[in-house]
C-alpha positions in Angstrom: 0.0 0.0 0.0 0.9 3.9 -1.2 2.1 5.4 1.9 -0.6 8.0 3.6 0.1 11.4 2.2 -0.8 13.4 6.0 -1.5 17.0 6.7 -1.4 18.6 10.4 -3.6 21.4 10.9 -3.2 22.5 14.4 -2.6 26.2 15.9 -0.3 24.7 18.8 2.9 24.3 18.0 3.3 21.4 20.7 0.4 19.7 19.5 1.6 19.5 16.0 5.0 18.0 17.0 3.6 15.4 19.4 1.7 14.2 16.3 4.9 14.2 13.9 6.3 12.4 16.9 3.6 9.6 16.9 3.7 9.5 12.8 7.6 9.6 12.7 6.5 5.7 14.2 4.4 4.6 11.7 6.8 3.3 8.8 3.6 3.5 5.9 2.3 7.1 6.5 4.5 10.3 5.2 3.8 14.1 6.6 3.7 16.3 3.6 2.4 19.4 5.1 1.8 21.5 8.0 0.1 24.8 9.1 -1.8 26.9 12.0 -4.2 28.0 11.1 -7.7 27.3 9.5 -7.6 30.1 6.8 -4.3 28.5 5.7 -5.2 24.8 5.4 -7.5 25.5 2.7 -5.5 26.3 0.6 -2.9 23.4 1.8 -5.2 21.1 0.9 -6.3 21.9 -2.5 -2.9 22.1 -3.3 -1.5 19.0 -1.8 -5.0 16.8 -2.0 -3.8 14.6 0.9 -5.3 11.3 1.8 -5.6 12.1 5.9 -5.9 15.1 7.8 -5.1 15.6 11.3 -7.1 18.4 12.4 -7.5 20.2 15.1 -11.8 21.8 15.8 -10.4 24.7 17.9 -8.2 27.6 16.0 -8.2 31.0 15.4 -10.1 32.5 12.1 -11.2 29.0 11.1 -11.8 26.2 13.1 -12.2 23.0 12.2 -15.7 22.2 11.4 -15.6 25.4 9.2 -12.7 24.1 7.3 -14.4 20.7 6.9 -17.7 23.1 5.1 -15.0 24.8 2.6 -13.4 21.8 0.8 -16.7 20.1 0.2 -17.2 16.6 0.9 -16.0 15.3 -2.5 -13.4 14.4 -2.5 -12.9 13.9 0.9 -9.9 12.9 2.7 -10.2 10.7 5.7 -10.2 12.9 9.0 -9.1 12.7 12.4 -10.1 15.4 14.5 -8.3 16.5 17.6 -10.4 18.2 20.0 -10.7 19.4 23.6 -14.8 19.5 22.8 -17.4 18.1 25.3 -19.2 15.1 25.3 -22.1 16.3 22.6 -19.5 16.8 19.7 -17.6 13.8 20.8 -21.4 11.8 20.5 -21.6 13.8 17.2 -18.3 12.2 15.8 -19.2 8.9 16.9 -23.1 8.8 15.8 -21.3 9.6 11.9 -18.3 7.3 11.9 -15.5 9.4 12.0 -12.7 9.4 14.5 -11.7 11.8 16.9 -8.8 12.0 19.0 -9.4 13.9 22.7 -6.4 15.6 23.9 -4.4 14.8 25.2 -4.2 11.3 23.9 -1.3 8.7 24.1 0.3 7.0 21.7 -1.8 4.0 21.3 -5.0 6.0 21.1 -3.2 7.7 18.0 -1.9 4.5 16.6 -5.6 3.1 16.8 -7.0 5.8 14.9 -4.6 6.2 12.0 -5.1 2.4 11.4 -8.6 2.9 11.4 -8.0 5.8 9.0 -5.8 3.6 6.5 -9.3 0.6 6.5 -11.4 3.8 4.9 -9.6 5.2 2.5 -10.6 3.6 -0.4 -12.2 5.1 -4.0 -15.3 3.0 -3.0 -15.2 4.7 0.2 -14.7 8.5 -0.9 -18.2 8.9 -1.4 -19.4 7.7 2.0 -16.9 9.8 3.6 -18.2 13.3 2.2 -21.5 12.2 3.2 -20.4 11.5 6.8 -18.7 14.6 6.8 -21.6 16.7 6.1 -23.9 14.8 8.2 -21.4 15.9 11.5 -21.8 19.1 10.6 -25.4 19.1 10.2 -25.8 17.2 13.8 -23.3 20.5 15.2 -25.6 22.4 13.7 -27.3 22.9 17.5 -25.0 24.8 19.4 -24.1 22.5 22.7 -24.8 23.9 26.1 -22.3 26.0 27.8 -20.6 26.3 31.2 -22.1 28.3 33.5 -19.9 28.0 36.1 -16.4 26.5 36.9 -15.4 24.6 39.7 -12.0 26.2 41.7 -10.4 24.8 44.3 -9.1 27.3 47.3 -7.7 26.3 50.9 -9.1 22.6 50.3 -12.2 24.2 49.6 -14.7 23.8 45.9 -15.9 27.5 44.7 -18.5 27.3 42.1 -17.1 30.2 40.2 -20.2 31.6 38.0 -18.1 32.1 34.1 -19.9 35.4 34.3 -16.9 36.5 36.9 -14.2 35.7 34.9 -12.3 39.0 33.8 -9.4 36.8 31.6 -7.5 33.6 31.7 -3.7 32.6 31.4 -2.0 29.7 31.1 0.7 29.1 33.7 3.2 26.1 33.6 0.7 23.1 33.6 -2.4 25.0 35.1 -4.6 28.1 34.2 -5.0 31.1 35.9 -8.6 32.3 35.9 -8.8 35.9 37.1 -12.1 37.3 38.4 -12.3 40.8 39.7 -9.2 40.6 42.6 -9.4 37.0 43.0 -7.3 34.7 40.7 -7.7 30.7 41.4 -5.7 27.9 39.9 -7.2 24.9 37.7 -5.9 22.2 36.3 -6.6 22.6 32.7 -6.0 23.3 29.4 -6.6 26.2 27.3 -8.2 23.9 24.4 -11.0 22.2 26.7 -11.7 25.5 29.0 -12.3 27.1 25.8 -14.8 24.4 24.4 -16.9 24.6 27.5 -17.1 28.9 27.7 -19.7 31.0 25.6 -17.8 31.9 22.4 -19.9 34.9 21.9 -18.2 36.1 25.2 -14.9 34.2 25.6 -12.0 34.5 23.1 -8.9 33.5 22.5 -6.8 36.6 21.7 -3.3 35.0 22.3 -2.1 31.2 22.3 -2.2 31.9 25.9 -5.1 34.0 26.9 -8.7 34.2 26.7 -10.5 36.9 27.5 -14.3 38.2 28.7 -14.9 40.6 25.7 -17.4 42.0 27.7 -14.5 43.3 30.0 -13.3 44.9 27.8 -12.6 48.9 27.7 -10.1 50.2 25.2 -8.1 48.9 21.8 -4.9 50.1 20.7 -3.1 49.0 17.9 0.4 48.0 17.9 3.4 48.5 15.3 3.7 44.8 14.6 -0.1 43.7 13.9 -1.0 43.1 17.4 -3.2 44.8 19.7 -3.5 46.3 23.4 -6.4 45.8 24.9 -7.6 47.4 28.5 -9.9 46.1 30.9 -12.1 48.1 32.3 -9.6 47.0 36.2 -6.9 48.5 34.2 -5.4 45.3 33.3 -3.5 45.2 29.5 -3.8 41.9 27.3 -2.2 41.5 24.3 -4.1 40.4 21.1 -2.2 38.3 18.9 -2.5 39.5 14.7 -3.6 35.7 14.4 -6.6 35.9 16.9 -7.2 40.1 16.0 -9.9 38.9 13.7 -12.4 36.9 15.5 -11.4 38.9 18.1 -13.3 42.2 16.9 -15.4 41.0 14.9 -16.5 39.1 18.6 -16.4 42.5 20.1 -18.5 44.2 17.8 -21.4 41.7 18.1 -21.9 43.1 21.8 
């Protein structure tokens, strides 16, 4: 068998290499392309017409389901998604047949899934494929339900922290800092999943590193390099990364 012509699409730089990592070990699959960034896959895949994506559903611009609606489902390369989404999109991958890796996953998991990958991709498959495609996006059609409120733990304590609190988040180390009016508390979590359970009409990512409460928010400045300063309205400044400045405002100006 032709080796598996493979495209990463994954905003995190660490993600990406743990999967070249975990395909570096699979002697018939060969990496042909790489990128960050929704807006930029498209046109990595028309060019390179590969036979398996590995893409990530969270990324600035374009995520992954809207990537999936631009190539069309014919013809349609196998996909493994990556995702830090809740259980209703997970149900939705599996109710339609494709596979889904949820991060972080181990080597075996990945293993699993590229050999189920290599059974599907077939000509007599290609067809069902695009019509499994478009049938997960119709069943994500309903937006899932949201947090409402996080659970923190302080002085061996749980606080229900209602998400409506939450000024801005940051990663730190191996844990996030979630920042709500003077308090900051400590979870262990990752910027992916927190971000699949918050209100994306509210919460957005404006750096690899930081999502914000747009509703915090007080004052823009542009930057010489393409990013942005933002201002909360406690004073604090956030930096909004030329790759996120998009959905960014165009998040802001729908409140």
């Amino acid at each position: 068998m032709n080796k598996l012509r493979t495209v990463i699409i994954d905003d995190e730089a660490a993600a990406r290499r743990r999967v070249v990592q975990f395909l570096n070990e699979i002697s018939d699959v060969e990496l042909v392309g790489e990128c960050e960034d929704g807006r930029q896959a498209i046109d990595l895949i028309n060019d390179l017409r590969p036979d398996l994506l590995l893409l990530d559903v969270q990324m600035p611009n374009l995520d992954g389901f809207g990537v999936v609606r631009e190539i069309g489902p014919s013809p349609a390369p196998a996909i493994i998604f990556t995702t830090a989404y809740d259980q209703f999109a997970l149900q939705a991958f599996e109710a339609n047949a494709l596979d889904y890796l949820l991060k972080p996953f181990s080597r075996e998991r990945f293993g699993q899934a590229v050999s189920r990958a290599r059974e599907r991709i077939s000509e007599a498959a290609a067809g069902r494929l695009g019509r499994q495609l478009q049938a997960l996006l119709r069943s994500l059609e309903a937006e899932p339900a949201r947090a409402k409120r996080l659970e923190v733990r302080s002085s061996g304590c749980v606080i229900f922290l209602p998400v409506t609190d939450i000024d801005w988040i940051g990663s730190a180390d191996n844990y996030l800092e979630v920042h709500a009016g003077r308090e900051t508390h400590l979870i262990r979590e990752t910027m992916g999943r927190i971000e699949a359970k918050l209100d994306p009409g509210m919460f957005v990512r404006i750096h690899r590193s930081t999502i914000v409460n747009v509703t915090r928010v007080k004052l823009l400045r542009p930057l010489f390099n393409g990013d942005q300063l933002l201002t909360l309205s406690d004073g604090t400044q956030l930096t909004v990364g030329r790759n996120h400045r998009d959905k960014f405002i165009s998040t802001l100006r729908s409140i």
